[in-house]
LODOVEX-165910 format. One record per residue (C-alpha): residue number from 1; x, y, z. Coordinates in nm, 4 decimals. Each point is the difference from the previous one (the first is absolute). Example, Ala and Ser with C-alpha at 12.3 -4.5 7.8 and 13.67 -1.06 7.14 Angstrom:
2
<1,<1.2300,-0.4500,0.7800>> <2,<0.1370,0.3440,-0.0660>> 
END
This chain:
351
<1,<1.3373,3.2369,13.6694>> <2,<-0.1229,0.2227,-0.2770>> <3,<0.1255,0.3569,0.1266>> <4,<-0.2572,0.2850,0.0545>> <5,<-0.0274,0.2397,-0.2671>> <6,<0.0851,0.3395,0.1626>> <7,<-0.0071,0.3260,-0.1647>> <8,<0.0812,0.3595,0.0923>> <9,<-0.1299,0.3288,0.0124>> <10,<0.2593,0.2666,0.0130>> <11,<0.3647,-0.0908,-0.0723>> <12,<0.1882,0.2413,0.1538>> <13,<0.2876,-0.0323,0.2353>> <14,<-0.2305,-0.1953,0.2491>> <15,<-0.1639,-0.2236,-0.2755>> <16,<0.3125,-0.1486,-0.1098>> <17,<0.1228,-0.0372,0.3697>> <18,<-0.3108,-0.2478,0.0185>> <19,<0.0847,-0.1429,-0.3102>> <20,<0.3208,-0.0965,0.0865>> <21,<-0.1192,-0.1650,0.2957>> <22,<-0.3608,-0.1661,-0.1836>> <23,<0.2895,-0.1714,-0.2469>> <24,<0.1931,-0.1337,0.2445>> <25,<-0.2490,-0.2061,0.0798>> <26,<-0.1988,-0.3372,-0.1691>> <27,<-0.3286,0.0488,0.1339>> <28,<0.0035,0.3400,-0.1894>> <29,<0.0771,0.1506,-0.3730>> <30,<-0.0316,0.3623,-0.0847>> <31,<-0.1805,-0.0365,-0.3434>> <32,<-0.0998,0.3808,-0.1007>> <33,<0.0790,0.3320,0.1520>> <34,<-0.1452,0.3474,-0.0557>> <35,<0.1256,0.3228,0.0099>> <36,<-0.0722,0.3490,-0.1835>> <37,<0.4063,0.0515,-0.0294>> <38,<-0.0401,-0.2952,-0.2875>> <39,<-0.0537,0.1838,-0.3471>> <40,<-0.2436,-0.2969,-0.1168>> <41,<-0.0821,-0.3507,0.0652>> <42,<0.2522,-0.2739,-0.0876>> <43,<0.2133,-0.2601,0.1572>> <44,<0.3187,0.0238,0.2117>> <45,<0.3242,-0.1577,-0.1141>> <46,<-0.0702,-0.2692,0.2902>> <47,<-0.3490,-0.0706,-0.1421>> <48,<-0.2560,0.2110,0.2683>> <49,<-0.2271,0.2298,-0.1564>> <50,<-0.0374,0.3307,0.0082>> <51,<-0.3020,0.2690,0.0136>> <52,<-0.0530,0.3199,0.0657>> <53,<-0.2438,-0.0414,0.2375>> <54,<-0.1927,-0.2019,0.2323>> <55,<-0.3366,-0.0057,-0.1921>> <56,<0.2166,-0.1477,-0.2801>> <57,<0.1555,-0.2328,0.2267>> <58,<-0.3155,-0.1384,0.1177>> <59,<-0.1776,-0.0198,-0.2679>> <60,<0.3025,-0.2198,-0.2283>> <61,<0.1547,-0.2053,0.3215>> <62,<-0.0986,-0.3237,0.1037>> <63,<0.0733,0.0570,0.3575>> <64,<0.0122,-0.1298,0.3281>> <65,<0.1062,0.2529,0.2207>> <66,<0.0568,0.3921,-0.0499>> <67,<0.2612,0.2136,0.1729>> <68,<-0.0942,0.3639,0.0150>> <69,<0.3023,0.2407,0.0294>> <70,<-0.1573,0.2977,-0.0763>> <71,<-0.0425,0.4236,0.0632>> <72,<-0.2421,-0.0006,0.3116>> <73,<-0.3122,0.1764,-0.1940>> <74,<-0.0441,-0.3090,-0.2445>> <75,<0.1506,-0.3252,0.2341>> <76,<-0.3808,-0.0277,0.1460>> <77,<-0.1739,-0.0352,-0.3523>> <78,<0.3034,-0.2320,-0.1100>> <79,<-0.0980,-0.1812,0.3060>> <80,<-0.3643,-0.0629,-0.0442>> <81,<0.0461,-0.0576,-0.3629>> <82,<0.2749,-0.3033,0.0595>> <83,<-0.2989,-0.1214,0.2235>> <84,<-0.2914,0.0519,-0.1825>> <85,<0.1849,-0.1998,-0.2940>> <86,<0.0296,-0.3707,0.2690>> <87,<0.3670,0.1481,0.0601>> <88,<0.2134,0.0099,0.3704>> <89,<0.1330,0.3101,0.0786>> <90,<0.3173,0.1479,0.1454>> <91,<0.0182,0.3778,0.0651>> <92,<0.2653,0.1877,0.0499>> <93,<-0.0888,0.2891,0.3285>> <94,<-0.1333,0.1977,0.0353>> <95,<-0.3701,-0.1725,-0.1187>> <96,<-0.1006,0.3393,-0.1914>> <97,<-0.0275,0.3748,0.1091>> <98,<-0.2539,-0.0070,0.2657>> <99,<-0.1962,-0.2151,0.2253>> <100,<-0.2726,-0.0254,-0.2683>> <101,<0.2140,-0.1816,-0.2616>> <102,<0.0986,-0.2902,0.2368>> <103,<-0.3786,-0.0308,0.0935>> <104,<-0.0666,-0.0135,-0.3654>> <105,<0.2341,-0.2713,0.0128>> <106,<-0.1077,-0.2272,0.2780>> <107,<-0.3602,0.0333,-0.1771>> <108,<0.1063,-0.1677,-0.2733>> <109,<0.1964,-0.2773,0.1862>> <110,<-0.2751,-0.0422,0.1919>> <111,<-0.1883,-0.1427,-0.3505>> <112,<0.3057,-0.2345,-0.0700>> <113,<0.0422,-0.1850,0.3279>> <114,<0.1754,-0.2374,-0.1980>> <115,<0.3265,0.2500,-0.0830>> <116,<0.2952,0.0835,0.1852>> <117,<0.0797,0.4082,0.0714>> <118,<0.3141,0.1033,0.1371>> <119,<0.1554,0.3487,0.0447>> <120,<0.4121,0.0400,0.0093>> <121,<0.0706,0.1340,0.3633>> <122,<0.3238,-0.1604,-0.0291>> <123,<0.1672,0.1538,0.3463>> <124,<-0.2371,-0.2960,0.1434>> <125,<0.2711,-0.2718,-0.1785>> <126,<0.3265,0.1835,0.1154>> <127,<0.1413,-0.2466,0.2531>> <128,<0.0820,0.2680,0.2384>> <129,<-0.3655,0.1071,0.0130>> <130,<-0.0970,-0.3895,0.0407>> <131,<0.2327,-0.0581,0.3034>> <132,<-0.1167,0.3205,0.1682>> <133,<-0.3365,-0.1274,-0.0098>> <134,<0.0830,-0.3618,0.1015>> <135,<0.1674,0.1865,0.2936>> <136,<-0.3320,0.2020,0.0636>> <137,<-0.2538,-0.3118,-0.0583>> <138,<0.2584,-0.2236,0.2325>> <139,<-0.1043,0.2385,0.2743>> <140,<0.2847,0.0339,0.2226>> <141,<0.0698,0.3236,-0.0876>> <142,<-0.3837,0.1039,0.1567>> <143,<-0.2196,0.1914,-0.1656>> <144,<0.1106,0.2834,-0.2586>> <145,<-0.0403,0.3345,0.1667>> <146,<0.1012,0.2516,-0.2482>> <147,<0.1601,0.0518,-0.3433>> <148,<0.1744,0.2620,-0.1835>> <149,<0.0592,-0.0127,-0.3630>> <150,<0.1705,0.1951,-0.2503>> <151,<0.0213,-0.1161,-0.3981>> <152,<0.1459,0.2672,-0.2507>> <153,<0.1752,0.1122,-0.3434>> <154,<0.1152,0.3182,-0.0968>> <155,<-0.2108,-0.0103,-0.3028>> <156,<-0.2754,-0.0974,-0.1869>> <157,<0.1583,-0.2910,-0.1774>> <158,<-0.1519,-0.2156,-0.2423>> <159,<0.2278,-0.2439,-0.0141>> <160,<0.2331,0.1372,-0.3094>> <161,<-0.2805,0.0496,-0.2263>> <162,<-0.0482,0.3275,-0.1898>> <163,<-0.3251,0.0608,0.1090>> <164,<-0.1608,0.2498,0.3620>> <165,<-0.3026,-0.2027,-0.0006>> <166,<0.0972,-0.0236,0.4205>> <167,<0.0085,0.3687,0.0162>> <168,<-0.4151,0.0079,-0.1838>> <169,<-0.3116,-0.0068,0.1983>> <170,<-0.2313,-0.0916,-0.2781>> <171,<0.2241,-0.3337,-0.0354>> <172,<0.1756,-0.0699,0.2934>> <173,<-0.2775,0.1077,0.2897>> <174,<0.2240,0.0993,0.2685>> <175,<0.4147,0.0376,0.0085>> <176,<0.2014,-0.1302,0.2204>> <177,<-0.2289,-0.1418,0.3009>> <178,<-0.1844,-0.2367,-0.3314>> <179,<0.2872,-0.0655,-0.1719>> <180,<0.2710,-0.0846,0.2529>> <181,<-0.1047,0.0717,0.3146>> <182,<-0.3012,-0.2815,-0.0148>> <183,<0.2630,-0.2566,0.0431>> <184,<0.0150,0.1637,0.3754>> <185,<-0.3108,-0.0311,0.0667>> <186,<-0.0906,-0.2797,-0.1108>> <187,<0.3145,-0.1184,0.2339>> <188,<-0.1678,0.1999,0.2704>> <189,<-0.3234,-0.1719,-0.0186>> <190,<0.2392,-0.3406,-0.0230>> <191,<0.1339,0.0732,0.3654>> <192,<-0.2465,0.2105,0.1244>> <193,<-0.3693,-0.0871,-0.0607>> <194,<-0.2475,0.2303,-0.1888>> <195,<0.0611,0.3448,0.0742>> <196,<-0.3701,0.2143,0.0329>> <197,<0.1519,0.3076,0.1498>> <198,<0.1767,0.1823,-0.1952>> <199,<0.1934,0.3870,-0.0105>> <200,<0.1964,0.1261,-0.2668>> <201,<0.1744,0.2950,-0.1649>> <202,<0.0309,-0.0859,-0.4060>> <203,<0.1643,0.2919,-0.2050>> <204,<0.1798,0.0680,-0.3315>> <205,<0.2036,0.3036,0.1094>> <206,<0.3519,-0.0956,-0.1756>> <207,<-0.1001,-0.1648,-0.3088>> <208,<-0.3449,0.1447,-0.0538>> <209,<-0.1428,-0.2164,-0.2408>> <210,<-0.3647,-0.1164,0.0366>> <211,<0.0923,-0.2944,0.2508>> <212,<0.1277,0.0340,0.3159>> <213,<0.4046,-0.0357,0.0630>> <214,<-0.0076,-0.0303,0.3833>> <215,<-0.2908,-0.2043,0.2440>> <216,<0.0095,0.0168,0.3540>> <217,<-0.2233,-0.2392,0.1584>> <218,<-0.0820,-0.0653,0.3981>> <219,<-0.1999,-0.3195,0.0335>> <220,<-0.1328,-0.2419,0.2858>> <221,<-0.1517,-0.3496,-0.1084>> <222,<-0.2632,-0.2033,0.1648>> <223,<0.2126,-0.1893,0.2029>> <224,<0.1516,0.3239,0.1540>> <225,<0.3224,0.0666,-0.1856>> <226,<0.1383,0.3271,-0.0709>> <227,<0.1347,0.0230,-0.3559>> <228,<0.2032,0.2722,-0.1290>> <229,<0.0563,-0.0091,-0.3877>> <230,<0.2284,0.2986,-0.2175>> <231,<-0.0192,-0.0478,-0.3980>> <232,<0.1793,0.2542,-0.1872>> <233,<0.1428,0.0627,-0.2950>> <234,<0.2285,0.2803,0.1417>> <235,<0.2701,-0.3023,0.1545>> <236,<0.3012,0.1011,-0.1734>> <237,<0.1837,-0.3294,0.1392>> <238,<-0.2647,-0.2529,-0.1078>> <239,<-0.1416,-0.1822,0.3169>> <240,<-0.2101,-0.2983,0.1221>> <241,<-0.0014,0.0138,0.4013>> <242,<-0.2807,-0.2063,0.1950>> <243,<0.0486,-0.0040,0.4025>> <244,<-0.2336,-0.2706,0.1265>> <245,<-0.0161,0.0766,0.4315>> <246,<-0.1661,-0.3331,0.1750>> <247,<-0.0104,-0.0460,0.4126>> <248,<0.3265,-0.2268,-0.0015>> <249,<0.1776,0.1697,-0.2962>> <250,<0.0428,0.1683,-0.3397>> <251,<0.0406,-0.0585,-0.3446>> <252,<0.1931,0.2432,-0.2395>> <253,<-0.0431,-0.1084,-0.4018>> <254,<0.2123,0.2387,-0.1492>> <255,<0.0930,-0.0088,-0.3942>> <256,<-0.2023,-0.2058,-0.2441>> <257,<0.1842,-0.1618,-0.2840>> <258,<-0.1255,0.1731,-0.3422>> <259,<0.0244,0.0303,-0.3334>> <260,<0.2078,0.3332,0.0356>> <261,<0.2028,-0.1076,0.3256>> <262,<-0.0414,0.3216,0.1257>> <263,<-0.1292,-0.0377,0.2932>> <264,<0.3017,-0.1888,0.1908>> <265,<0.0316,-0.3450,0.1304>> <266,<-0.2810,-0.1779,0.1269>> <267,<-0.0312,-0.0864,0.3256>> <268,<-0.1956,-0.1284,0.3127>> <269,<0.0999,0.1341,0.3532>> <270,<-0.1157,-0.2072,0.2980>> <271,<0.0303,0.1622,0.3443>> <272,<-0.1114,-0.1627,0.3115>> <273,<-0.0965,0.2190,0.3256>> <274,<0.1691,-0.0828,0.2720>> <275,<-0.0994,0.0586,0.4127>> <276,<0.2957,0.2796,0.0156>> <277,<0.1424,0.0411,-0.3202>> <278,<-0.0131,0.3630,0.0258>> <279,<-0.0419,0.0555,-0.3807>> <280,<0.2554,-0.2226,-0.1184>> <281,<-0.2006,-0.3155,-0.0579>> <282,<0.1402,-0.3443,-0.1545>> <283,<-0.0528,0.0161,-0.3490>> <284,<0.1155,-0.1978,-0.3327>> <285,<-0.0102,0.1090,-0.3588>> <286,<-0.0653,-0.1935,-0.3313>> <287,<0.0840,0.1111,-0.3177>> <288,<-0.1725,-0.1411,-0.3094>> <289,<0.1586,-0.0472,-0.3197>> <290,<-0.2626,-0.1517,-0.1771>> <291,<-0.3368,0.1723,-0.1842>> <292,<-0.2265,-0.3949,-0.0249>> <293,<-0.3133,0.2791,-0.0148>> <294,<-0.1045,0.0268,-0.3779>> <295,<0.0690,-0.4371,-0.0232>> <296,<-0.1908,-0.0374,0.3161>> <297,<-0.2864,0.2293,-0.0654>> <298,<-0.0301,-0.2246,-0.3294>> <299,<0.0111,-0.3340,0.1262>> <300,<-0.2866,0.0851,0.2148>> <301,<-0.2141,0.1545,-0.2819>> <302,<0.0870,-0.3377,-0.1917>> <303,<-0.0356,-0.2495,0.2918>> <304,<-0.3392,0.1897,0.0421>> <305,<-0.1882,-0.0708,-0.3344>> <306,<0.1870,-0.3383,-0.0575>> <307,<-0.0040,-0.1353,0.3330>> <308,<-0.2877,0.2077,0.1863>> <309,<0.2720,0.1328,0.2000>> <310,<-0.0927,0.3333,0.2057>> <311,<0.0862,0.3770,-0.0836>> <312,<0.1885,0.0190,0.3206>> <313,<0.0460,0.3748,-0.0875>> <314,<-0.1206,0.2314,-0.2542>> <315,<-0.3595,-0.1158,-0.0067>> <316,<-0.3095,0.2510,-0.0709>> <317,<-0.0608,0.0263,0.3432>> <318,<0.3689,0.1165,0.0797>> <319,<0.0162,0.2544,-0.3102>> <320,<-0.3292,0.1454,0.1499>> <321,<0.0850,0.0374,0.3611>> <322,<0.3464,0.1291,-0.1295>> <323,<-0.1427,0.2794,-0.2363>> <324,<-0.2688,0.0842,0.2527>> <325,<0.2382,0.0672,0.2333>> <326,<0.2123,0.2087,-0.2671>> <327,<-0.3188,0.2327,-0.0176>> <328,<-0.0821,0.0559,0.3545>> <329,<0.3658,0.1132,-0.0067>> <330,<-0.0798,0.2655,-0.2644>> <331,<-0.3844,0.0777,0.0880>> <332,<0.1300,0.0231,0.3845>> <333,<0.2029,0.3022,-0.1046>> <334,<-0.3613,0.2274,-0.0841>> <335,<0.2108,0.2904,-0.1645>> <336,<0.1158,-0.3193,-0.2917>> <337,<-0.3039,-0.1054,0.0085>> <338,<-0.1779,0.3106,-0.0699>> <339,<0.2601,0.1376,-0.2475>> <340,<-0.0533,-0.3544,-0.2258>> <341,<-0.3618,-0.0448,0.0692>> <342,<0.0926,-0.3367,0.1466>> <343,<-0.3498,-0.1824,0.0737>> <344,<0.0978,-0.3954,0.0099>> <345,<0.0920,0.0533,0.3273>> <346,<-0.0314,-0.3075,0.1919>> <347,<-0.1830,0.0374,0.3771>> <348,<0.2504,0.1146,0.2864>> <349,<0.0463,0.1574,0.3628>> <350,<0.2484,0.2804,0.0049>> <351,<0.2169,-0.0378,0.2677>> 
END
């Protein structure tokens, strides 16, 4: 099998993480990369190329496929461009700033049925995310009821990198609810449904920069379920907490296994109601020791444009949905939405 030609745009501390894993494989070689940190164009001791940007990239690569690890306000255009030239596309989350740039996107999918898109909401790979949800889909936990999430740093971190691009609304879009805080929701809308109605508080009190450092979000979906989301950048002990309440049970996923293994072990709480239990139900605890996200989300984005395989998770549709949701969070809080002139505001009933 002749391996497909795969270059990337933005090779940063995520770019390489994907190049590590692209390498490992034989269905895939990482031929050029891009990236404005390189002083001109040449070739890497291990024989990739390097530009300084994507236009570059494009324009000298034969490729196959294009990874786009970029800053938010040019991943859309990097996007549509990788399409536009007969390339398949994976994106890094969020799709863009706004709700606009993903539409943008989907448009011009939507001329190249023949290409694969995928966007990197890699929480969906994490194996205790995957048995919670082959606990919900099994069904004998009921129906989930409620949830209650809370995902935070202390900081706007980008990742090591000398650079506040995070802390910039003319780049980034939004702070901490786009940046880190999507993952949430997008879990939200995993376990939940599609959540219409929608109340928030969104503020930058502590670290006043032009994004937000704390969202507070009340939300019920179509199918009834009450969701309760916190995304801050004010947690000084870094924290991933998702509560999952069904008829017959719960689920706890606490901890997510990370880059900076900050935010503790990962694990998936099962608790099963009992007639008197008063409180004090059965329940058994996994821990995970293993992060098979960034090779998983991979081997589907491969399997999909060798094999017409499915995009499981991370397709258009799900970025959309996902960064909808993100902006009824901030246009449901009207004093935000006023003070940023917020008008992609997708349609919603205040609760």
């Amino acid at each position: 099998m002749i391996p497909l030609r795969v270059g990337i745009a933005g090779y940063g501390v995520v770019g390489r993480r994907r190049r590590e894993v692209i390498d490992r494989r034989t269905d895939m070689q990482t031929v050029a990369v891009c990236d404005r940190a390189f002083e001109s164009e040449g070739v890497m001791e291990d024989g990739v190329r390097h530009y300084r940007t994507p236009q570059r990239l494009l324009e000298a690569e034969k490729l196959d496929a294009l990874l786009v690890c970029l800053t938010n306000d040019v991943a859309a255009d990097v996007t549509i461009a990788g399409l536009e030239r007969g390339l398949h596309v994976f994106c890094e989350k969020p799709p863009g700033r706004d709700v606009a740039d993903i539409r943008r996107v989907i448009a011009a999918e939507t001329r190249h049925p023949g290409l694969r898109l995928k966007y990197g909401f890699n929480h969906r790979y994490h194996d205790s995310v995957r048995d919670a949800l082959a606990l919900v889909r099994a069904g004998s936990l009921g129906r989930v009821l409620n949830m209650r999430g809370v995902y935070g740093k202390s900081q706007f971190i980008s990742f090591g990198q000398q650079s506040d691009w995070r802390t910039q609304r003319s780049v980034a879009g939004g702070g901490i609810l786009l940046d880190q805080g999507i993952h949430m929701v997008d879990l939200m809308r995993l376990f939940g449904g599609e959540f219409h109605e929608v109340s928030s508080i969104v503020s930058n009190d502590f670290w006043k920069h032009d994004v937000e450092d704390n969202a507070y979000a009340l939300m019920r979906s179509d199918q009834g379920c009450v969701a309760m989301l916190h995304s801050t950048a004010t947690q000084w002990r870094h924290r991933f907490n998702l509560e999952i309440t069904c008829e017959k049970g719960a689920l706890i996923l606490s901890g997510i296994l990370s880059g900076s293994k900050s935010y503790g072990a990962e694990t998936l709480t099962v608790l099963w109601a009992g007639d008197d239990d008063q409180g004090d139900p059965k329940e058994q605890t996994t821990r995970y020791n293993r992060d098979p996200s960034w090779e998983d989300e991979i081997a589907e984005f491969a399997e999909a444009i060798l094999n017409g395989g499915p995009i499981l998770a991370g397709s258009s549709d799900d970025a959309l949905k996902t960064m909808e949701l993100v902006y009824r969070i901030y246009c449901a809080d009207p004093a935000w939405k006023a003070r940023w002139r917020l008008t992609d505001c997708p349609p919603e009933t205040p609760l």
